[in-house]
C-alpha positions in Angstrom: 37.0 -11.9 -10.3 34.0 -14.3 -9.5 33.8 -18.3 -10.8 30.6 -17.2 -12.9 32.9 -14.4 -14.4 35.9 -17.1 -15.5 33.3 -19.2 -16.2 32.0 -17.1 -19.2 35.8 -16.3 -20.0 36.7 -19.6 -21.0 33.7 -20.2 -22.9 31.2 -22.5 -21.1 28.5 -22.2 -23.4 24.8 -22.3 -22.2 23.3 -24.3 -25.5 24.6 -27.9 -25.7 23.6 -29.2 -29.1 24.9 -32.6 -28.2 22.2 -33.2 -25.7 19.6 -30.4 -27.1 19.7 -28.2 -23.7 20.4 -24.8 -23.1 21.1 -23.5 -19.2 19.4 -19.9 -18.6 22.3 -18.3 -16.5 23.7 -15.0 -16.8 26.9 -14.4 -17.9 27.3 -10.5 -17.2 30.8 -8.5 -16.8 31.1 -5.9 -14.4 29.6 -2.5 -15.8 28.2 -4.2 -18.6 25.0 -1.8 -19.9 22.1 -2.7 -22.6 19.0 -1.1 -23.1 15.6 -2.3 -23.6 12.6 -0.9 -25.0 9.7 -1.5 -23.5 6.2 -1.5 -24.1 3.0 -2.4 -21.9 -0.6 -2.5 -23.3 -3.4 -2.7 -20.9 -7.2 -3.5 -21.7 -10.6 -4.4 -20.2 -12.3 -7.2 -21.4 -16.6 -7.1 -20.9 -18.6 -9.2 -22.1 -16.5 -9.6 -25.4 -15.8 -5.9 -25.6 -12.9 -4.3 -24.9 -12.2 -0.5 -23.0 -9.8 1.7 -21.3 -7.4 1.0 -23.6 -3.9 2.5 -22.7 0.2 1.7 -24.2 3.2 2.7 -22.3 6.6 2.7 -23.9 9.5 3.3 -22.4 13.6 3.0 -22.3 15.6 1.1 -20.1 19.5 1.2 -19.5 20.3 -1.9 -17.4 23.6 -1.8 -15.7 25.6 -4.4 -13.7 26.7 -2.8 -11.1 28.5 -5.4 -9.2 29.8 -9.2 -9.8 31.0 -11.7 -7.3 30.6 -15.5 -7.1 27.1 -15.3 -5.0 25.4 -12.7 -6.9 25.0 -9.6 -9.5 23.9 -6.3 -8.3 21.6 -4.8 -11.0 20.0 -1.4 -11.7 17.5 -0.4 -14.2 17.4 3.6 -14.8 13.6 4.3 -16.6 13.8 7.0 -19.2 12.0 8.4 -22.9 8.4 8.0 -21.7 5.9 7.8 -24.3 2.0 7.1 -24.2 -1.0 6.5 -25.9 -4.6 6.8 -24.1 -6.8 6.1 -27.1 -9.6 7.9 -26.6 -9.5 9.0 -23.0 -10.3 12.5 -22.0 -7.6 15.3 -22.0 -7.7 15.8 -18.3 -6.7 12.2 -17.8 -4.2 12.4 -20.9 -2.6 15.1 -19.2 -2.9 13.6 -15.7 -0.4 10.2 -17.3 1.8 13.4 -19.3 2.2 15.0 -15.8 3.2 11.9 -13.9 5.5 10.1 -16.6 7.4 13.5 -16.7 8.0 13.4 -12.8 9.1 9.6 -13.1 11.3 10.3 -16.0 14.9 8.7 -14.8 13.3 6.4 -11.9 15.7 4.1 -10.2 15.4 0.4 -9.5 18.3 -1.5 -7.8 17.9 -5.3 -7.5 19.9 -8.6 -6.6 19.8 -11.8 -8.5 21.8 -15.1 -7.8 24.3 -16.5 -9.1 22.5 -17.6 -12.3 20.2 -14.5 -12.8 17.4 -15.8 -11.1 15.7 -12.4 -9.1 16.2 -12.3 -4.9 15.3 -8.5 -3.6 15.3 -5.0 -4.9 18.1 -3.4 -3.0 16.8 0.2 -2.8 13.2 -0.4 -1.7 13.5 3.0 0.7 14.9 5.0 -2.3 11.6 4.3 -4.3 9.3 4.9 -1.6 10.2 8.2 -1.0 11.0 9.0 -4.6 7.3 8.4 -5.7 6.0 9.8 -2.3 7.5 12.8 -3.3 6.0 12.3 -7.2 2.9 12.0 -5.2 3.3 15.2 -3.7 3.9 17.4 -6.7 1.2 15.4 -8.8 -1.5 16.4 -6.4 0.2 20.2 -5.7 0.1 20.7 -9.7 -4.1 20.1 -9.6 -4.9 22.1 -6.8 -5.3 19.1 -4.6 -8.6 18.1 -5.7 -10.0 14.9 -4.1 -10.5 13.0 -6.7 -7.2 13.6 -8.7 -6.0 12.9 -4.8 -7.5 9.3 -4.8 -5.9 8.9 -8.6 -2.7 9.8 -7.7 -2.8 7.5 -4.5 -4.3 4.6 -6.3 -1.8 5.1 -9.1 1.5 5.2 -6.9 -0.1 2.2 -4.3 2.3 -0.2 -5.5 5.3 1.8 -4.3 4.4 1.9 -0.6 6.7 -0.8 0.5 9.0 -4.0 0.1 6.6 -6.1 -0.8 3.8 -4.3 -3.2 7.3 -3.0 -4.9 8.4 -6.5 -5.4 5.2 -8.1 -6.7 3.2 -5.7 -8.0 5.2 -3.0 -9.3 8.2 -4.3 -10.9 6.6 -7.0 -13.3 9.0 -5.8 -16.2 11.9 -7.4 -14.3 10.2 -10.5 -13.2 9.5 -10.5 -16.6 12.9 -10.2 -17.9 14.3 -12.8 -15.3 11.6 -15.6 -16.0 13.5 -18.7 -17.1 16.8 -17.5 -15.3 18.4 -20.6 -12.7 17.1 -23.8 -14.6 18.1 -25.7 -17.4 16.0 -27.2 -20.1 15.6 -29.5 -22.8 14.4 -29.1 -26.4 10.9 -30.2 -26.9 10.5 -31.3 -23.2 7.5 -29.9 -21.3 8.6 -29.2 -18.0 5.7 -28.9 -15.5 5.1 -28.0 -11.6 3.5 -25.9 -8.6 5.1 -23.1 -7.4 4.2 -20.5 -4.4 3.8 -17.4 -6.2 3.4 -13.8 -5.0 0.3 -11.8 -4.9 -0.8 -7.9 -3.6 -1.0 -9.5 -0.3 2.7 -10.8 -0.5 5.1 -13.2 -1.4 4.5 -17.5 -1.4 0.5 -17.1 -1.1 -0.7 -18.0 -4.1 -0.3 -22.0 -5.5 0.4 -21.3 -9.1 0.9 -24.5 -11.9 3.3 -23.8 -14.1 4.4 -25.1 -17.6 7.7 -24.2 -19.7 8.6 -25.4 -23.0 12.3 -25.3 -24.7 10.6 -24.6 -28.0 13.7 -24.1 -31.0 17.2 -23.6 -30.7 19.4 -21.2 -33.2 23.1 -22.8 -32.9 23.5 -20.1 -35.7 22.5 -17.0 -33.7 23.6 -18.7 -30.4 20.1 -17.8 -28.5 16.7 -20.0 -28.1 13.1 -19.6 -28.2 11.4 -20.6 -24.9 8.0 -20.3 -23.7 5.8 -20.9 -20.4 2.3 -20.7 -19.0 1.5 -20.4 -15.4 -2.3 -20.4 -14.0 -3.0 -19.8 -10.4 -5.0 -22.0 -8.2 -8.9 -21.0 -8.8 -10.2 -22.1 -4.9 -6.7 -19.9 -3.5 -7.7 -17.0 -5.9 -11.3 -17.0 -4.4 -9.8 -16.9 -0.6 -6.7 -14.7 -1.2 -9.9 -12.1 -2.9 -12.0 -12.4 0.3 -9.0 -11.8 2.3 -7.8 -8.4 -0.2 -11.6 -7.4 0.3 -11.6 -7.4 3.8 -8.6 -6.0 4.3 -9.7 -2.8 2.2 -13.2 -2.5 3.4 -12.5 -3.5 7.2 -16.5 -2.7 8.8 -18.3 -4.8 6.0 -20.2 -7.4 7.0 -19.7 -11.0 5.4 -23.2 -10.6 3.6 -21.6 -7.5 2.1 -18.2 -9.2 0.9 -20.5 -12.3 -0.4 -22.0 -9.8 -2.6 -19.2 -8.4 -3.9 -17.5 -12.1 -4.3 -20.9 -12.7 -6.5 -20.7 -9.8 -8.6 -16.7 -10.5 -8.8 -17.3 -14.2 -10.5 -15.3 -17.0 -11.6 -12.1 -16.0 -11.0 -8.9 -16.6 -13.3 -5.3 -15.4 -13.6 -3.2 -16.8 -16.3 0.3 -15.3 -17.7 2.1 -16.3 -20.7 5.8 -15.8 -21.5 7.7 -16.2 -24.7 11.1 -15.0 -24.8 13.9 -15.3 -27.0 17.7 -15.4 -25.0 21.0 -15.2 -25.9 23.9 -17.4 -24.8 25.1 -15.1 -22.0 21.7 -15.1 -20.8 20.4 -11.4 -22.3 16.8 -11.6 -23.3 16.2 -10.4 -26.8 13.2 -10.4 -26.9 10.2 -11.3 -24.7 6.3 -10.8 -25.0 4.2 -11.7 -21.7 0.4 -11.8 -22.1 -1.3 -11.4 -18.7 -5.2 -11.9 -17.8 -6.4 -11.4 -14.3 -9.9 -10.8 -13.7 -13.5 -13.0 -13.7 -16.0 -14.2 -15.9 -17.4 -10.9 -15.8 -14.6 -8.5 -16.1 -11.1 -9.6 -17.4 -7.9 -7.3 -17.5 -5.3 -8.0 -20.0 -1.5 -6.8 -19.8 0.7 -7.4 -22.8 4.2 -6.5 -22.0 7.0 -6.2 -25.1 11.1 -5.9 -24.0 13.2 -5.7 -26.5 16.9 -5.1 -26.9 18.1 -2.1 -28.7 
């Protein structure tokens, strides 16, 4: 049995009232299993208007698979997909029907510390070839039409490797795992810069970031915490160039300043409030994510919630 297990056996409890702190570490037994529901609402943002509304629910049944002193082994199984497109056309209503049903029971293995806090996914290869071979019966079930081609290749992009798996398309565990490894104090602003991840990979992107203790519930043994993180503006212009380039290899640089013009002032903010139990399960969180321009913003709100 690990230290962090005898640990949580004899009771070290993560909210000190004496002092006002609470320390955001898990304390998860071997085989323990919850499940989350999970819902993520996306929207454009013109000129005050909004479009393209979609909202994905879903199930999650997060296991610990392993426990030892260095770190938990984790996997989330995917499951129960629903959906609502607004009022998107049917072929594209059936398009998300057809590739929710072939991702129904999905498989993400991943490795935290000690204290929760996320290091890898575990079973990066597994995935790959998982939604390489969703790719393959997506584009055989529409009679391999170019355009539903590029859909399905634009939709499963984030599933290519290691690193597009790990910062682009596994948000709801980042998400889950936000305030894990630290300790705070009630009603004390903590602030710094990290090196966040972007599409382009891992420590590119400066990033300030803010994260307020807000209430504790001695009564409930959980806490309310919240946090705000807003990447640097002059990195976010670069790191675009650089995504631009990469994608569009023969254009000139007067044809990427154009683009960069039409792009606009650039922004990418996320907001986090979660609500956490002593042994360090999230009850509840609610992450509010804009990423986008002046011109054109793109909003994510993503609800987990225990069952």
């Amino acid at each position: 049995m690990s230290s962090l297990m005898l640990l949580s056996q004899f009771g070290f409890a993560q909210i000190n009232m004496e002092d006002s702190t609470v320390r955001t570490i898990a304390y998860w037994d071997y085989k323990e299993v919850n499940t989350y529901q999970i819902s993520l609402e996306t929207f454009d943002v013109i000129s005050q208007d909004t479009s393209n509304w979609n909202k994905i629910s879903y199930l999650v049944d997060m296991e610990i698979l392993d426990s030892t002193a260095a770190n938990y082994e984790v996997s989330w199984t995917y499951r129960d997909f629903s959906f609502d497109l607004g009022e998107r056309d049917s072929t594209y209503q059936y398009f998300i029907y057809k590739m929710l049903s072939i991702t129904e029971g999905s498989l993400v293995k991943f490795r935290t510390d000690e204290l929760g806090a996320f290091q890898e996914v575990t079973n990066v290869e597994e995935i790959s070839e998982f939604y390489k071979k969703a790719a393959d019966i997506l584009k055989t079930t529409f009679g391999n039409i170019p355009q539903i081609n590029e859909m399905v290749d634009q939709t499963f992009k984030n599933y290519r490797n290691k690193n597009s798996i790990e910062t682009q398309s596994i948000k709801d565990v980042l998400q889950f795992l936000n305030f894990h490894g630290a300790e705070y104090k009630l009603g004390e602003e903590l602030s710094g810069v990290i090196q966040s991840a972007n599409i382009l990979g891992k420590d590119r992107l400066e990033t300030q970031v803010y994260v307020l203790l807000e209430e504790i519930f001695p009564e409930d043994n959980d806490y309310r915490i919240i946090s705000f993180s807003e990447a640097n503006s002059e990195q976010l212009v670069s790191e675009t160039e650089l995504v631009l380039k990469t994608m569009m290899p023969n254009a000139t640089e007067e044809e990427i300043g154009r683009l960069m013009a039409e792009v606009g002032e650039l922004s990418n903010t996320v907001e986090n409030i979660s609500v956490i139990h002593g042994w360090g399960w999230p009850i509840y969180s609610k992450e509010i994510r804009n990423t986008g321009s002046n011109q054109k913003m793109k909003v994510e709100i993503r609800t987990i919630e225990i069952l």
